[in-house]
N, C-alpha and C positions, 0 to 999 in steps of 0.2 A: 513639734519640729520648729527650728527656729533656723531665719528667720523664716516668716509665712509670707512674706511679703519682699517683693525688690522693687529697685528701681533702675531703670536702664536710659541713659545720658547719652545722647548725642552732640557731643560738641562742634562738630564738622557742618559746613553750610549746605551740603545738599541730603536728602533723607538717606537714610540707612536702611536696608532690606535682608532678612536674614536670609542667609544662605544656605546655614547647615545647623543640624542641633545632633548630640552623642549624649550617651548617658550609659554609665554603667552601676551596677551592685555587686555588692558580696554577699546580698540575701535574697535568695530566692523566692521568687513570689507575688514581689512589692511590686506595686503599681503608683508612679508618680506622678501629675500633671502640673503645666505651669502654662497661666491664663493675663494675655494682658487686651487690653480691650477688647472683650469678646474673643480675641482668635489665639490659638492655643502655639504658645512658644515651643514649648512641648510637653508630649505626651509618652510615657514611658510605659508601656506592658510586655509581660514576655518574651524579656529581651529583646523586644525590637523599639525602636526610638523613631516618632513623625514629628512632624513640625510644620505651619505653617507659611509656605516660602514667598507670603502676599505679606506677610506682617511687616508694614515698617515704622520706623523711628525718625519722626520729624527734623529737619535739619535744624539746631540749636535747641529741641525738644529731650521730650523723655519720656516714658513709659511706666506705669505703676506695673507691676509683675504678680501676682497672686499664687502659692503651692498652695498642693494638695496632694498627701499620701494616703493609698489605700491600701490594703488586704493586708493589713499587720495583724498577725494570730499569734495571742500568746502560747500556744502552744505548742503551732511551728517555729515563733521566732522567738523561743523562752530566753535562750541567752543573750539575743539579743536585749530583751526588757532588760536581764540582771545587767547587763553593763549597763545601759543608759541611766540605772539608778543611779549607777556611781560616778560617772564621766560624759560628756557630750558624744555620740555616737556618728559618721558618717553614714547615713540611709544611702546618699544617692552622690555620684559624681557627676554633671553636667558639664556639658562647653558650646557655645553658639559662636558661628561666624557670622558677624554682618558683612556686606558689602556696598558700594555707592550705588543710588537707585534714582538714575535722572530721568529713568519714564517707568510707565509700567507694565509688570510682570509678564512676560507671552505665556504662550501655549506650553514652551519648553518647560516652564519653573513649576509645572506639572508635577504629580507625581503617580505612578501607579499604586496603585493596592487592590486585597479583595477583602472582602468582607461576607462573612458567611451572618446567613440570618434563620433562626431556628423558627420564624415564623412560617416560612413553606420549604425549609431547605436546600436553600439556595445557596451557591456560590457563587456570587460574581466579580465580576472586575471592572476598576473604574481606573482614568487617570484623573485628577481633581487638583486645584491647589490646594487642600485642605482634607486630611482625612479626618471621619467621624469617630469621636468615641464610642470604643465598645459599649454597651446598656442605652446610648441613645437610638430613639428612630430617622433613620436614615434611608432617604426615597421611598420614605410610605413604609417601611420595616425594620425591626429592629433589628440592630448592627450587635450580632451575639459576638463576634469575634472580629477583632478587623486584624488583616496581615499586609507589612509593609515588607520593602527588601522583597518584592516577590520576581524582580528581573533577572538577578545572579547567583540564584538557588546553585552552588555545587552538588549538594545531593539530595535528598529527598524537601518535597515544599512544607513550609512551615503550616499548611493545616492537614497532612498526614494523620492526627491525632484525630480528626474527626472526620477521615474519608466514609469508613460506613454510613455515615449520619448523610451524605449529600444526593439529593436526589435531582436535584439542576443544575445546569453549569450554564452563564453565558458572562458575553465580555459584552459591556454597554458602550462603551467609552473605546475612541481610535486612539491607539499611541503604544496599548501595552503591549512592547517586542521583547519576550522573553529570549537570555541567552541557549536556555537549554529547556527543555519541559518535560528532564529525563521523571518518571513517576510520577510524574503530575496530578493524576486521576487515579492512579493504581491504587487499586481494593477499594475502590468504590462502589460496591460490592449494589447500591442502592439504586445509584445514578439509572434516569429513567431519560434525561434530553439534555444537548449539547448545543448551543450555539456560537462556536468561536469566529463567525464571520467575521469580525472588525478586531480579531486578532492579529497582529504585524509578527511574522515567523521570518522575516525573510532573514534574519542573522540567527536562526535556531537553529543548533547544530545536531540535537538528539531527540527522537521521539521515545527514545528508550523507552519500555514500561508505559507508555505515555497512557494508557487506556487499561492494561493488565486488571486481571478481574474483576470488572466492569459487566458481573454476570446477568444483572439483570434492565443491560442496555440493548434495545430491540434496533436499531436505525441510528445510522449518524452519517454526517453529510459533512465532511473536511473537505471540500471541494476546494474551498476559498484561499484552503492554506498555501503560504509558497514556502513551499517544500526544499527548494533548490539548493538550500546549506546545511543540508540535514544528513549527516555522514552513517549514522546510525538509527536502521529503525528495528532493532531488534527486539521482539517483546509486545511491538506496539499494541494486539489489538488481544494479546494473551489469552486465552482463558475466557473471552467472552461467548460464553457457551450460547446466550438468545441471542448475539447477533446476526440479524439477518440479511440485513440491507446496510452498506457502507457505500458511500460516493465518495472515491479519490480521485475525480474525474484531474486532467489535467494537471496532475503529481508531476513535479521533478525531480526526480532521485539520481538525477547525473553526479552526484556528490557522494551518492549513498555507498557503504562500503560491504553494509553488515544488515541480509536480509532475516536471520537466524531465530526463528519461530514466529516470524513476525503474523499466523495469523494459526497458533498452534491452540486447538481446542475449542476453535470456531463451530461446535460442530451443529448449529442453527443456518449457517450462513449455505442457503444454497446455488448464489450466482456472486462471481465477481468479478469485475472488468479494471483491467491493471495495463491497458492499451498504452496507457501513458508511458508508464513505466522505462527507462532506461537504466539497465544491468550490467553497461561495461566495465564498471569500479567494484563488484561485489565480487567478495570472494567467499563467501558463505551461503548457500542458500539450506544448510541443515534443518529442518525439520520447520521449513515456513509453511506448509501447510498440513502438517500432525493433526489427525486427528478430526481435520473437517468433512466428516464425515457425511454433512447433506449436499455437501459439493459436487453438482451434477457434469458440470464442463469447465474446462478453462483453456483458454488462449494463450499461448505463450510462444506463441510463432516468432514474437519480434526478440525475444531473450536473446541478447549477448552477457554468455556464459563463460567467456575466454578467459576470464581473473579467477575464475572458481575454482575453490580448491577443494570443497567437499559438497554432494547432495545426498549425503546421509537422511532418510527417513523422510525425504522430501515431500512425499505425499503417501505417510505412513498411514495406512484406516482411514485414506480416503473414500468408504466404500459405495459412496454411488456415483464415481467419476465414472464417465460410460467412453466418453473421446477426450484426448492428450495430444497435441499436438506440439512434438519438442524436435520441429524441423530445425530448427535455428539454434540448438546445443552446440556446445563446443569443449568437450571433456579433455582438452589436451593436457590442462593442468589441475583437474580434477585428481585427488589422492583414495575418493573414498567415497561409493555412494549406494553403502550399505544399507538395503531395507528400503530400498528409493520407491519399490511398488508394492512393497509388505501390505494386506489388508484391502487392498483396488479389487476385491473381488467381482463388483462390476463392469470392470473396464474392457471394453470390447475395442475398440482403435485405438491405437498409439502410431503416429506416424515419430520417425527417426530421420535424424538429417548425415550425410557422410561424414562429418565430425564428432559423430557419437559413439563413442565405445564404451565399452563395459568396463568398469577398473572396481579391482578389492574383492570382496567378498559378499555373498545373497543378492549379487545385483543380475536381476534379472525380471522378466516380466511375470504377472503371477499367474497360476494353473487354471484357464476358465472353466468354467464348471457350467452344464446345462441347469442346474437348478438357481442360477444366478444372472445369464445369461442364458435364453433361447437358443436352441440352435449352436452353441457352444458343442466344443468334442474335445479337448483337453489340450487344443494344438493354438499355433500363433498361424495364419496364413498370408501369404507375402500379395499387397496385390498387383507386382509388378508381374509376377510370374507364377504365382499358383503356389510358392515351394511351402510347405508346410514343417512348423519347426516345434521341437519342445520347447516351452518357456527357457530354458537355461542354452539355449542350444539356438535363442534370434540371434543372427550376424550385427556385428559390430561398422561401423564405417562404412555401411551403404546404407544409400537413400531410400527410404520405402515407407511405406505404411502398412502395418500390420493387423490383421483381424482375427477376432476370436469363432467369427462362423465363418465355416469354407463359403467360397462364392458360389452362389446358387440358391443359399439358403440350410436351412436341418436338413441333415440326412445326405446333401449331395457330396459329393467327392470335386475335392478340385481339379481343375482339370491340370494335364501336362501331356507330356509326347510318347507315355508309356502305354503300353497298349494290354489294359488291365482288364480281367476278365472276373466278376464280381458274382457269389453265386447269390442265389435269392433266401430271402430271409422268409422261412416257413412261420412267422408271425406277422408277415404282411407290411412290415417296419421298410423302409424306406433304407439304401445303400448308404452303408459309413462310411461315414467321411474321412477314415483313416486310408484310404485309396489315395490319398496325396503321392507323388512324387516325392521321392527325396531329397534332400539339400544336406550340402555340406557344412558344418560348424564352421566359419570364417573368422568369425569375431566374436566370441566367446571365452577364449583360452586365459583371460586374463581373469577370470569371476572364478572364486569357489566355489565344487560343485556343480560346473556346467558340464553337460556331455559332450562327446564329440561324438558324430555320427557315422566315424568311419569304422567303427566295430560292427557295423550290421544292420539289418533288419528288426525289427517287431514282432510282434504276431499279435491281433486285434484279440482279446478278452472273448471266450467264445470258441474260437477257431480248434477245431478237432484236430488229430495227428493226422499225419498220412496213412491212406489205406488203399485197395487196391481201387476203389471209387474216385479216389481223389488226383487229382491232376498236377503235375506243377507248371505255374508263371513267374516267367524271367520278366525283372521288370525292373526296366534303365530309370535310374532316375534321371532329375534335370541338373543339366552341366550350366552353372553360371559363367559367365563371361571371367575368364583369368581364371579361373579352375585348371590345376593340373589336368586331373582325370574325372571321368564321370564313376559316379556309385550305381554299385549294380546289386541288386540284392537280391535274394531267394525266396522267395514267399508261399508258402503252402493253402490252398484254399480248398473247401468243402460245400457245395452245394449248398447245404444245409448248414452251414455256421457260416459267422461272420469273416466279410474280406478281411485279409492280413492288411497290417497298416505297414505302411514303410517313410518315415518321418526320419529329418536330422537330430 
């Protein structure tokens, strides 16, 4: 390479300070550097270009300049060698800006970077005036890869290529405010600990992917982050199937638009607290909680829902959620919230607020089952009034909370204003709790597949014909309040087999 050497001339009376350095190729590969008194003018790998922004050039002074090219492989770069037989070849283009330097350098002339080190696999992040060469050791370790340009990442980060390999994450250094940190960490597949306390998010607009298959991350604590510009956090915590413990204490998502799997396939995580949380800009909450299936309870009393347009799969194979509390929905501009309780086989309470209704299709609550819950009998029951419902058949737009065991416990019947006469069970079992009062389908009509309970009665599983032993009970069901009419139904009962059920 010629020359190997420059020299750089300040003619001007006060010192000169670089300000910027660029470099580009046309061969893949190359690794350039250029050294003048010890600190590096710059340094070119993988297509990204650092520099020095301390180095300056004395006033009426000058600088000897020193290159140095690496990774030239003849075998990669074969026609490269044949031309430079014949002709002087351009390796590399440079261009440096100085500017006037009449004090010295702040905090600002900083710059971010990280640097991954294969010696404990690590990735961290510094802001420094000066980044380290890759191969040297740098804070006690050596500097395998260093990555600059790491503020304005538009789509995936420049060490992607080695996300498997990284098993820690921390930021050292205050200053590095990433615009976006959409994939950041995604397929990180290794990552074992995360410390981005003296991360600056406060202009981060996307957590996109920010964590996405991060499957073998047990605990991580974003408490610190300020969240407040962060429009999308769809993705964020993907797929991290050990996650168990997450602290988003203090989150602002008042900006947030797009909650949309944001914590889908979590299925380690069994408590999580999202008090913080504010919903009113989201219109999305489709399948943010897919699949978390050790998920015992969640809060979401304070949810404003009004921008929602879909809770598709919302808490699809949640299956050890036991209580739901989604007093605070607001389904007006909801299109679709199919499969919202597909798989909740444990779910025993769900309370409902008057702006919740059912829209689209399979929305409804799921079947409980005594071998999943105790004391279950296949029905929902209201506990404002006793009324007992089939999962497709809970009312829409009233306030209540609903249960999977009638009050009282297994076996009892709920009570109501009918005057039912139950005969006894010749295995010593305890009165079904299909003796509920009836209720009318209110709010249902809009879901595929719900029933309406004004074609009739039941008859409990068991229950013999009529015979001349057998008796009949007229039995009123319960008239809610703005009900046309009351339902009245026919029920046939046997001593000896089970009471007839009468359910909306």
């Amino acid at each position: 390479m010629a020359p190997t050497s420059w020299k750089i001339e300040n003619s001007g009376s006060t010192p000169a300070r670089l300000a910027m350095a660029t470099a580009t190729t046309a061969y893949d590969g190359i690794s350039a550097s250029a050294k003048a008194n010890g600190s590096t003018l710059l340094d070119y790998s993988g297509g990204f270009a650092s520099y020095d922004p301390t180095l300056i050039v004395p006033a009426k002074g000058s600088l000897d300049v020193s290159w140095a090219v690496s990774r030239l492989d003849p075998a990669v770069h074969a026609a490269l060698f044949e031309q430079a037989a014949q002709h002087p070849v351009t390796l590399l283009s440079a261009s440096f800006l100085f500017c006037a330097q009449s004090t010295e350098p702040s905090a600002s002339d900083s710059v971010p970077f990280a640097v991954y080190s294969e010696d404990d696999a690590s990735l961290t992040f510094y802001k420094r005036r000066a980044l380290p060469v890759e191969g040297s050791v740098f804070e006690g370790k050596t500097a395998t890869a260093v990555y600059a340009n790491i503020q304005n990442t538009k789509s995936t980060p420049p060490w992607k290529g080695i996300a498997r390999k990284i098993e820690r994450v921390a930021v050292v250094d205050e200053g590095v405010a990433p615009q976006t940190m959409y994939a950041w960490f995604f397929n990180c597949a290794n990552l074992l600990s995360v410390n981005l306390s003296k991360l600056d998010t406060s202009k981060t607009t996307s957590l996109e992917y920010a964590f996405s298959g991060c499957k073998s991350l047990t605990d991580i604590d974003l408490s610190t982050l300020d969240t407040s510009s962060v429009r999308s956090f769809a993705d964020v915590f993907q797929d991290c199937s050990s996650l168990r413990s997450v602290n988003l204490a203090d989150w602002d998502t008042s900006s947030g638009n797009n909650f949309r799997q944001m914590f889908i396939q979590c299925a380690s995580l069994e408590e999580l607290d999202v008090s913080s949380f504010e919903t009113g800009n989201v219109t999305t909450f489709k399948e943010m909680f897919y699949g978390c299936s050790s998920l015992r309870s969640l809060d979401l009393s304070h949810f404003d829902t009004s921008a929602a347009t879909t809770f598709a799969s919302m808490f699809y194979n949640c299956a050890s959620l036991a209580t739901l509390d989604l007093s605070s929905f607001d389904t007006s501009n909801v299109e679709t919230m199919a499969d919202l309780f597909t798989g909740c086989s444990r779910l025993a309470e769900v309370t409902l607020g008057e702006s919740f209704a059912w829209v689209g299709s399979k929305c409804f609550l799921p079947q409980p089952s005594a071998g999943d819950i105790p004391g279950a009998d296949g029905l929902w029951h209201a506990a404002s009034d006793g009324a007992s419902y089939r999962p497709s058949a809970v009312p829409g737009n009233k306030a209540d909370t609903y249960r999977a065991v009638a009050p009282g416990g297994e076996g009892d019947a709920a009570e109501d204003d009918s005057d039912v006469s139950n005969g006894a069970d010749p295995t010593g079992a305890a009165e079904s709790a299909y003796g509920a009062g009836a209720a009318e389908d209110s709010g249902n009509a809009g879901c595929a597949g719900s029933e309406n309970a004004a074609g009739g009665a039941d008859t409990a599983p068991g229950a013999s014909a009529p015979n001349s032993e057998n008796h009949a009970i007229a039995v009123e069901g319960l008239a809610a309040a703005g009900r046309e009419a009351y339902i009245t139904a026919l029920a046939m009962a046997n001593p000896s087999a089970a009471a007839p059920s009468v359910v909306a």
